[in-house]
C-alpha positions in Angstrom: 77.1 86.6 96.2 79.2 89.6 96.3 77.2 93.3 96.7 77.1 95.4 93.3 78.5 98.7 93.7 75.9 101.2 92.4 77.2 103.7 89.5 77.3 106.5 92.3 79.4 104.8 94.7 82.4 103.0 92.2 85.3 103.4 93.4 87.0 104.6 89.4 87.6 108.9 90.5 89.1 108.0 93.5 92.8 108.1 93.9 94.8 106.0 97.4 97.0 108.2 98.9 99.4 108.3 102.1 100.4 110.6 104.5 103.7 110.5 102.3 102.1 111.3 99.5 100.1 114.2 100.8 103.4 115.4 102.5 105.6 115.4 99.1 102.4 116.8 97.0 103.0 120.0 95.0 100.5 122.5 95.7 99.1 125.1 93.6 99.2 128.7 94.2 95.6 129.0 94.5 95.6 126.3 96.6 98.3 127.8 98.9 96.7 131.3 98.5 93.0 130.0 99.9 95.0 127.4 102.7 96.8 131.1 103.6 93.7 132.4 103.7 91.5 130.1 105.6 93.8 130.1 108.2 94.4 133.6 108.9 90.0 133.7 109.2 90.3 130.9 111.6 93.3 132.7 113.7 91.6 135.6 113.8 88.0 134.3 114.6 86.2 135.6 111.7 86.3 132.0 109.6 82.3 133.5 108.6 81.4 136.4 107.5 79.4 138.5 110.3 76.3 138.8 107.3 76.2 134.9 108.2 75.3 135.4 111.7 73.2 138.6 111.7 70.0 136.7 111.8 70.7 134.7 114.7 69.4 136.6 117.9 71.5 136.6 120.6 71.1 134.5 123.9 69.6 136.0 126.9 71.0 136.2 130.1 68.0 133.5 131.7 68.7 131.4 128.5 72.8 131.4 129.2 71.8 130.8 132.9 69.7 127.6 132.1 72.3 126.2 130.1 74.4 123.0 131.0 77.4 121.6 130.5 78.2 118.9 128.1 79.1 115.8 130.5 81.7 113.7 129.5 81.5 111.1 127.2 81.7 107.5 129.2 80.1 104.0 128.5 76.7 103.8 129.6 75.8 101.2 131.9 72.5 99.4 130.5 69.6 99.2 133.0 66.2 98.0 132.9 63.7 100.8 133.9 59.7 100.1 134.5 57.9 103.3 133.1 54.2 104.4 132.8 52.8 104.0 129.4 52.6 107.5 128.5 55.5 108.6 129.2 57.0 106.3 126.9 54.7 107.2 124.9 55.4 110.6 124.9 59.0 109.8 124.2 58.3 107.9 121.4 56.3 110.6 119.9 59.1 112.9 119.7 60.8 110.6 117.2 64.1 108.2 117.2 66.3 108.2 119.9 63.7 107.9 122.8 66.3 106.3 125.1 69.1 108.6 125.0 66.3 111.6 125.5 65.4 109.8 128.5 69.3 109.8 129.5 69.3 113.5 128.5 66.6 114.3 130.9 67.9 112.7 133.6 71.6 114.2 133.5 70.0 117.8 132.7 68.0 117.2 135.9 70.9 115.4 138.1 73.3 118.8 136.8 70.3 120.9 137.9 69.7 119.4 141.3 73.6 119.8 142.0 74.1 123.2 140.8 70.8 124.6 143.1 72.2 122.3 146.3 76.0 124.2 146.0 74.0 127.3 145.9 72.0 126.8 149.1 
């Protein structure tokens, strides 16, 4: 039996398009006129205005100094790991995605470790 569609998600406002379509589509001047404008904020590095980010404090110089590098995205090799009950409890308790914190920690420490050994 075939899934109902709820009232929410039926597919009747929405229109198929193609990348021909969108290139041959007749825009507005308003449209134009906010596109124009969007992109001059974005060239010019003010896409917000400053109001938006007033509240946010800025980052130390120990809290830029801690910070680490995004590592590249590659396919994680799956492992079996033994570990003591509470620490896997304590990862648990910090809600979903106990596994991939458990990667975080390790690849926070491994970036630490090298960073303090090319200093020494």
């Amino acid at each position: 039996m075939a899934k109902r569609q709820s009232a929410s998600s039926a597919r009747a406002g929405l229109t198929r398009m193609n990348s021909e379509d969108i290139r041959n589509r007749q825009w507005t001047e308003s449209e134009i006129e906010a596109v124009r404008k969007a992109s001059d904020a974005q060239g010019t590095g003010s896409d917000l205005p400053v109001e938006k980010y007033e509240d946010i404090p800025r980052l130390t110089k120990e809290q830029l100094a801690r910070m680490v590098r995004l590592r590249d995205v590659r396919r994680k090799v799956p492992v079996s790991v033994r570990l003591d009950p509470q620490v896997l409890d304590w990862l648990r308790s910090k809600g979903e995605g106990h596994l991939t914190r458990i990667n975080d920690i390790l690849a926070n420490l491994m970036e630490a470790e090298r960073r303090a050994g090319s200093r020494g």
